[in-house]
C-alpha positions as CSV (number, residue, x, y, z in Angstrom):
1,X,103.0,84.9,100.8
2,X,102.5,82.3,98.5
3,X,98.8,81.6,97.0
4,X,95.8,83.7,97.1
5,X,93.8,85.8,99.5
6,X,92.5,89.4,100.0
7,X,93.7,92.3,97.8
8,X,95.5,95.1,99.5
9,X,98.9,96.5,99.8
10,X,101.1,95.1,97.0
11,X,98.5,93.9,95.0
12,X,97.4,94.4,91.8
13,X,93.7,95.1,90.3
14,X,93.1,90.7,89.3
15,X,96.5,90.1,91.5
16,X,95.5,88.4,94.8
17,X,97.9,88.8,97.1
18,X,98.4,87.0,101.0
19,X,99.3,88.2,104.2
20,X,100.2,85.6,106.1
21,X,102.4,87.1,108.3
22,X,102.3,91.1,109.2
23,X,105.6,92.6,112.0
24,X,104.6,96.2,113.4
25,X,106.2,97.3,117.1
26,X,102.4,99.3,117.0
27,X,99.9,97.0,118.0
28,X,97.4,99.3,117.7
29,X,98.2,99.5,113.6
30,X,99.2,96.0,113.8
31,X,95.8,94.5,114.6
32,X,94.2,97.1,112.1
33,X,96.6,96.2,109.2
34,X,95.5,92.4,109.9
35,X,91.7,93.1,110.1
36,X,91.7,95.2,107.2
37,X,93.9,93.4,104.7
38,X,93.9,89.2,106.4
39,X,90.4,88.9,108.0
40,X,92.1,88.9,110.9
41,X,93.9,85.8,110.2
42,X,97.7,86.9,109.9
43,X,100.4,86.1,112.5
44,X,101.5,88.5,114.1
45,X,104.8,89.6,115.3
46,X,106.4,92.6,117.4
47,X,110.1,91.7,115.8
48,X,110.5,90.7,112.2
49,X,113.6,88.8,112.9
50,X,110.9,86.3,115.1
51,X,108.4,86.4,112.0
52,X,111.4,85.5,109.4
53,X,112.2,82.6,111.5
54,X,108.9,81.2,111.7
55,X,107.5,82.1,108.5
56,X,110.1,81.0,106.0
57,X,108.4,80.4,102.7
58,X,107.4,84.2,102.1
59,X,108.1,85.1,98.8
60,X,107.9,89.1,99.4
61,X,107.8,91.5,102.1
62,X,106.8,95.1,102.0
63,X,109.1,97.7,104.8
64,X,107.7,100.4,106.0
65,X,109.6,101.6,108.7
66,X,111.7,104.7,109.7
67,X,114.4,105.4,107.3
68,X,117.4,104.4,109.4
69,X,115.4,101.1,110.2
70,X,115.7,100.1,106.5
71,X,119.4,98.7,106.5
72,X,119.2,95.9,109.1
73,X,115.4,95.0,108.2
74,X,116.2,95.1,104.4
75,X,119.5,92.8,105.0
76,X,117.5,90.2,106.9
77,X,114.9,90.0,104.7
78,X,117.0,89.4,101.6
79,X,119.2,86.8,103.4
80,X,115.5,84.9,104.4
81,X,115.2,84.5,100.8
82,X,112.3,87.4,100.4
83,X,112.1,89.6,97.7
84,X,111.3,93.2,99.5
85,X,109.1,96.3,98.3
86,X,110.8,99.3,100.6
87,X,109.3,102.3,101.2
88,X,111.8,105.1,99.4
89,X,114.5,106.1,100.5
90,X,116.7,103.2,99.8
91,X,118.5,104.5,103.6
92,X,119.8,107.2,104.9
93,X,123.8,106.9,104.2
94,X,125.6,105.7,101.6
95,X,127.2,102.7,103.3
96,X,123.5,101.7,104.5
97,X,122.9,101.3,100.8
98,X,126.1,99.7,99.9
99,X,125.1,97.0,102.3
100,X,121.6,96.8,100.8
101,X,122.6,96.0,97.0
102,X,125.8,93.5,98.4
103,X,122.6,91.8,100.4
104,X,120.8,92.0,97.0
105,X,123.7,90.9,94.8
106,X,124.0,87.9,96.9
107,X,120.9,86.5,97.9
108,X,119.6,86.4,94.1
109,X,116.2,88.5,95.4
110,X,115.3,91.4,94.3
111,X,114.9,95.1,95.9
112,X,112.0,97.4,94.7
113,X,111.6,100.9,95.9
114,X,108.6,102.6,96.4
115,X,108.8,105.5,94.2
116,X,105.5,105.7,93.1
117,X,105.3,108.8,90.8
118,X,107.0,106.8,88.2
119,X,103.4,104.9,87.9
120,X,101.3,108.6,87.7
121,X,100.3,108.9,83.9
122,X,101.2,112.7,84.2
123,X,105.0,111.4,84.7
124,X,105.1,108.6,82.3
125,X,103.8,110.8,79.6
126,X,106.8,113.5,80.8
127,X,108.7,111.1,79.8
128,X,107.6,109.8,76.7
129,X,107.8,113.4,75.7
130,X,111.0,113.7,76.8
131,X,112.6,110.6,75.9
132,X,111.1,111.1,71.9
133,X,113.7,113.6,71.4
134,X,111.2,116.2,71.0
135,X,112.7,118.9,73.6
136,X,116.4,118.7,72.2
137,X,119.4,118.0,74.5
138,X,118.3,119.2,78.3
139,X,120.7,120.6,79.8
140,X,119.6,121.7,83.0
141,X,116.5,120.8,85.5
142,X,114.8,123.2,88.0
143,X,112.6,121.9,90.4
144,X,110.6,124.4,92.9
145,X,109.0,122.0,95.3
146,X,105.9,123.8,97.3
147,X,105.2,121.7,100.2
148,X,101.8,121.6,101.4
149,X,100.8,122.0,105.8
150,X,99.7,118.2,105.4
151,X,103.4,117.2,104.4
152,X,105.3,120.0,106.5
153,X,103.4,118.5,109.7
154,X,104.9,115.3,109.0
155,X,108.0,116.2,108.0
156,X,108.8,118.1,111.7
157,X,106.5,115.5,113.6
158,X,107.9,112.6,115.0
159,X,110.6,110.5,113.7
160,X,111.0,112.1,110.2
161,X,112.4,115.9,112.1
162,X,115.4,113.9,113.4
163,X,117.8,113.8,110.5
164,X,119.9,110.9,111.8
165,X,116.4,109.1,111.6
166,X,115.0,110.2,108.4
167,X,118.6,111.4,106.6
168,X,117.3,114.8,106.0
169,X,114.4,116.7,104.2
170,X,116.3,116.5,101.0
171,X,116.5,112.5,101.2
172,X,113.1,112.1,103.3
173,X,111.0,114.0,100.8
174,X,112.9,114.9,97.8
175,X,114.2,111.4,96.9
176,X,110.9,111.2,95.0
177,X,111.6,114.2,93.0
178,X,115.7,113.0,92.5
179,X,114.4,109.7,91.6
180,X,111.7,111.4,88.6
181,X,114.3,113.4,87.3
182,X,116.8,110.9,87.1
183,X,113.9,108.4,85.6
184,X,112.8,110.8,83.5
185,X,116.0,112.1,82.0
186,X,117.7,108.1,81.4
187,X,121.0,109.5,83.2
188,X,122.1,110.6,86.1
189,X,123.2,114.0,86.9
190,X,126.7,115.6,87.2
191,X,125.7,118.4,89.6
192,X,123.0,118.7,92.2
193,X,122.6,121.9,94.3
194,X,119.9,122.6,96.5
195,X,119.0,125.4,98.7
């Protein structure tokens, strides 16, 4: 939203950022979204096609839904004029994402993804290190990812368990580690195999 207001999702330490308008088809996290981060005093809306239309000077919007919600919501967004912060992964096929950058390309707005281990200082100094040359040429990267009871309960809970919902395991939970390598490294790779 445009102007000042509380602090909370999106925003910056010194960055005040607005919430003037806040879409969840959970009412329950809906009304605790808008006490805890408007005072209360966000409209609020069950269908973000409804909230675009009556809310059309919003400058970003942050999506947070189910992976294979992200294509449609994204699209509509970007043709509203709205920059967009989406929660990783970009969707769950590649045609989804396709239709996300053309929507990009033409609306002039830009798409930010929530990959957020690219802002830990452990992974930006990986990088540094990496990037100064000092390991040689890398060849080859192995990653063993260890996933805790905390993230395998949400990963077979709910929506996430169905792959046509959340693309997969790989996609659902792994993006982030595809996305650090990939960050990491400058380049993309030739091979991936996972097992």
């Amino acid at each position: 939203g445009r102007g000042g207001g509380g602090g909370g999702v999106g925003g910056e330490e010194g960055v005040e950022v607005e919430y003037p308008a806040i879409c969840d088809v959970n009412p329950e996290f809906l009304n605790r979204f808008n006490e805890f981060y408007a005072d209360g005093k966000a409209a609020v809306y069950s269908d973000h096609r409804q909230m675009l239309a009556e809310h059309k000077d919003l400058d970003g919007i942050v999506i947070c839904t189910p992976n294979d919600q992200h294509e449609h919501i994204a699209i509509d967004c970007l043709r509203a004029d709205a920059h967009i912060l989406l929660e990783k992964p970009l969707a769950t096929t590649p045609r989804a994402c396709w239709n996300i950058l053309e929507a990009e390309r033409t609306s002039g707005k830009s798409v930010t993804l929530g990959f957020v281990l690219r802002y830990t200082p452990f992974f930006r100094k990986m990088r540094q290190i990496v990037r100064s040359g000092v390991c040689g040429q890398i060849l080859t990267v192995t990653a063993e990812e260890l996933v805790n009871r905390f993230v395998t309960r949400l990963l077979v809970g709910g929506w996430r368990r169905k792959a046509a919902r959340s693309g997969g395991a790989l996609l659902e939970k792994c993006c982030h580690e595809l996305d650090i390598f990939n960050w990491i490294m400058g380049k993309l790779p030739v091979r991936v195999h996972s097992f």
